[in-house]
C-alpha beads as a LAMMPS data file, in Angstrom:
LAMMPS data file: protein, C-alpha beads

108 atoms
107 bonds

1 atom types
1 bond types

-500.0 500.0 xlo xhi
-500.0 500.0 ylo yhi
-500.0 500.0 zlo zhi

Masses

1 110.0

Atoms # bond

1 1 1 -427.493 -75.321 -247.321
2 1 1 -427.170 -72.692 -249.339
3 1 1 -423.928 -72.390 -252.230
4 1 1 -423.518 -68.011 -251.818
5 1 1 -419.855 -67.119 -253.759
6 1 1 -417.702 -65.958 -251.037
7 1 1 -417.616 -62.277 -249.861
8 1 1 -415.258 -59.984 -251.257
9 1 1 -412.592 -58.395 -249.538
10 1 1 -413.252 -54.775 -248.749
11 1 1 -410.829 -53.824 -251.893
12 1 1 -410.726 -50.436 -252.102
13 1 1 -409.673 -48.960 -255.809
14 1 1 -408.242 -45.780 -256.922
15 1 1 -410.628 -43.239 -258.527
16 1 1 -409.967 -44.192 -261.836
17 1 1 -410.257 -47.870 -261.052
18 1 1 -406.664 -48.458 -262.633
19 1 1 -404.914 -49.458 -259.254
20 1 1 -406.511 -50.916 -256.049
21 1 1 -404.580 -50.859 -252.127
22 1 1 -403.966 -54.291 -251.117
23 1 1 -403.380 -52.985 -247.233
24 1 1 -399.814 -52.386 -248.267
25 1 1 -399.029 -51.034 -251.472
26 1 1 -401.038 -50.126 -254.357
27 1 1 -401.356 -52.651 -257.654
28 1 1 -402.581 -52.683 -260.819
29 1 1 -406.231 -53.559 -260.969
30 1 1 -406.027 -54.238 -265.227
31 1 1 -403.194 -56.337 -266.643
32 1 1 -400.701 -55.061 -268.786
33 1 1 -402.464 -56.558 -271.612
34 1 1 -406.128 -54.912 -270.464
35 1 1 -407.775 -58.088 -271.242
36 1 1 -407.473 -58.963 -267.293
37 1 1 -409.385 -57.103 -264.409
38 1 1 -409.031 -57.343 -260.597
39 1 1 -412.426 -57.243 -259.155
40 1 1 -411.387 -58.054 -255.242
41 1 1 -410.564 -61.638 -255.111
42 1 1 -409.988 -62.483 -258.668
43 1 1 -408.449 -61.751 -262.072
44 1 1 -411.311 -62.158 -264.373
45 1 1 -411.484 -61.108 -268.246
46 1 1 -411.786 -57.782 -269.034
47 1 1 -415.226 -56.481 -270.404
48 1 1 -414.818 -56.131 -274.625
49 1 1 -416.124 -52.954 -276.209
50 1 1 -419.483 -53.158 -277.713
51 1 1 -419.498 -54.265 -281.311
52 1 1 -420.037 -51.703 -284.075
53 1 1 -423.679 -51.007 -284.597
54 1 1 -425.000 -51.913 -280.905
55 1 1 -426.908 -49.259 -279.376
56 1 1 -424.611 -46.887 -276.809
57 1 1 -425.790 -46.707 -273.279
58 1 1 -424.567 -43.429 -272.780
59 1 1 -424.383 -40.491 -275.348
60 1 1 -423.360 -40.775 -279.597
61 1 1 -419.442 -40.865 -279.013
62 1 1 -417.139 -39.067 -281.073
63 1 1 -419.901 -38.646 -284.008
64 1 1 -421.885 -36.805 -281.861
65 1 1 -419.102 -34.720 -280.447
66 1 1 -417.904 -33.193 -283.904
67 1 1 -421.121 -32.668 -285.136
68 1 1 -422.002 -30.414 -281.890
69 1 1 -418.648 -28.824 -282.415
70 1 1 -419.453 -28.303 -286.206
71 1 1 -422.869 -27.072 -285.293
72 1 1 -421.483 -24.400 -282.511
73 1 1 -419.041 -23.181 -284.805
74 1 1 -421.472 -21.969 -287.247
75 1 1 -423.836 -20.520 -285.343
76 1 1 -420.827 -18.224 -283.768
77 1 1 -419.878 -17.857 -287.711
78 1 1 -423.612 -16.726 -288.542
79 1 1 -423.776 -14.521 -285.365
80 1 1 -420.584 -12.709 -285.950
81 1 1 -421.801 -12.541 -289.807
82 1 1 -424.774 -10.965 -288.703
83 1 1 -423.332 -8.461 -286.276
84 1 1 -420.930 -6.908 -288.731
85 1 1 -423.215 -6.936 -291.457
86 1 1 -425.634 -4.439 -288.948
87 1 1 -422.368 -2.541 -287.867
88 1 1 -421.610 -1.832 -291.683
89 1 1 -425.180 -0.527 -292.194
90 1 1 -425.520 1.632 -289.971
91 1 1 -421.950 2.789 -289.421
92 1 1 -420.901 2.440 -293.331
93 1 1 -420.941 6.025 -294.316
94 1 1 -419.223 7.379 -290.640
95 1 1 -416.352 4.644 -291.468
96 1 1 -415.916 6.031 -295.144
97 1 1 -415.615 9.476 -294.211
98 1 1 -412.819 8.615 -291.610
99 1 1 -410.849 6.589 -294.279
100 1 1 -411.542 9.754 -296.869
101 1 1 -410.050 12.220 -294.170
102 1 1 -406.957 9.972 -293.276
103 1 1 -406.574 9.574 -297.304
104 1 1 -406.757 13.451 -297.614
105 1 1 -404.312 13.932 -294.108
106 1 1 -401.897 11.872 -295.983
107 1 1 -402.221 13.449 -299.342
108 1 1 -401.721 17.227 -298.203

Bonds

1 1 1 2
2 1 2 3
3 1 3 4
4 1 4 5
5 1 5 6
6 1 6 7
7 1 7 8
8 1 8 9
9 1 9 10
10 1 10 11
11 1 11 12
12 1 12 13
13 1 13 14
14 1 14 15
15 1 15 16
16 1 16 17
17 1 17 18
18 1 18 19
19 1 19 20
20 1 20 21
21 1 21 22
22 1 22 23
23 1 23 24
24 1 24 25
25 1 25 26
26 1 26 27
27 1 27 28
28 1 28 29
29 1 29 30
30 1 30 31
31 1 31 32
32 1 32 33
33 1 33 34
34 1 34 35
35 1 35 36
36 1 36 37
37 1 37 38
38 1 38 39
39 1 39 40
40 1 40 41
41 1 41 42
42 1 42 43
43 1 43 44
44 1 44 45
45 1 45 46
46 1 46 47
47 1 47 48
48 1 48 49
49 1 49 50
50 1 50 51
51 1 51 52
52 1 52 53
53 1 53 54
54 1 54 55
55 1 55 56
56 1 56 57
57 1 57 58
58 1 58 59
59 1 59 60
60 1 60 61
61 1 61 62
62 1 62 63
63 1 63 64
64 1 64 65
65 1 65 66
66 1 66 67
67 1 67 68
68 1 68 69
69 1 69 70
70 1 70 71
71 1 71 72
72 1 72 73
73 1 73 74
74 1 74 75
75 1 75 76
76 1 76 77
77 1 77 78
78 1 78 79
79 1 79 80
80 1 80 81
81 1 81 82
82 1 82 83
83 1 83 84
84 1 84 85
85 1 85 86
86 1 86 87
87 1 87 88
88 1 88 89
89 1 89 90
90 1 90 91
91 1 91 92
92 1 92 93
93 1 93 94
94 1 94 95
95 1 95 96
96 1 96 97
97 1 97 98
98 1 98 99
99 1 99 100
100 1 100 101
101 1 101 102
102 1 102 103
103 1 103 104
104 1 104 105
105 1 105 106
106 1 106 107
107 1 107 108
């Protein structure tokens, strides 16, 4: 004879797995505290975060995120940098000349 745990009850939890229906109503599937989860039959402890230095399963984290952000941001910097820099080479003298009419509009 065989010792299997007990089935669990087809719980069914919300999307974000904060709340599960208990046929009636629906409850909170993590304590007030978070250190207590509902997994279908049972409160059982709450998984703890990974301590510092363990290797992530999924992605850097926030590190990762600002760095990305930083790195976007000046490539959009150099690009624009780059763009206006051409536009003032080639368009430099056409721009001068308007701001040398509008200066001698203003001055007659």
């Amino acid at each position: 004879m065989s010792s299997l745990p007990p089935a669990a009850p087809n719980t069914r939890f919300s999307d974000d797995g904060f709340w599960w229906w208990d046929g009636a109503s629906w409850k909170p599937a993590v304590s007030a505290d978070r250190l207590w989860r509902w997994n279908g039959q049972t409160w059982v402890p709450a998984q703890a975060p990974p301590p510092p230095g363990a290797p992530q399963a999924q992605g850097g984290g926030a590190g990762t995120a600002v760095l990305i952000t930083v790195g976007i941001f000046l490539g959009v910097l150099v690009l624009v940098s780059i763009l206006v820099t051409l536009i003032l080479l080639t368009m430099g003298n056409q721009i001068a000349n308007v701001f040398s009419n509008v200066t001698a509009a203003l001055g007659s």
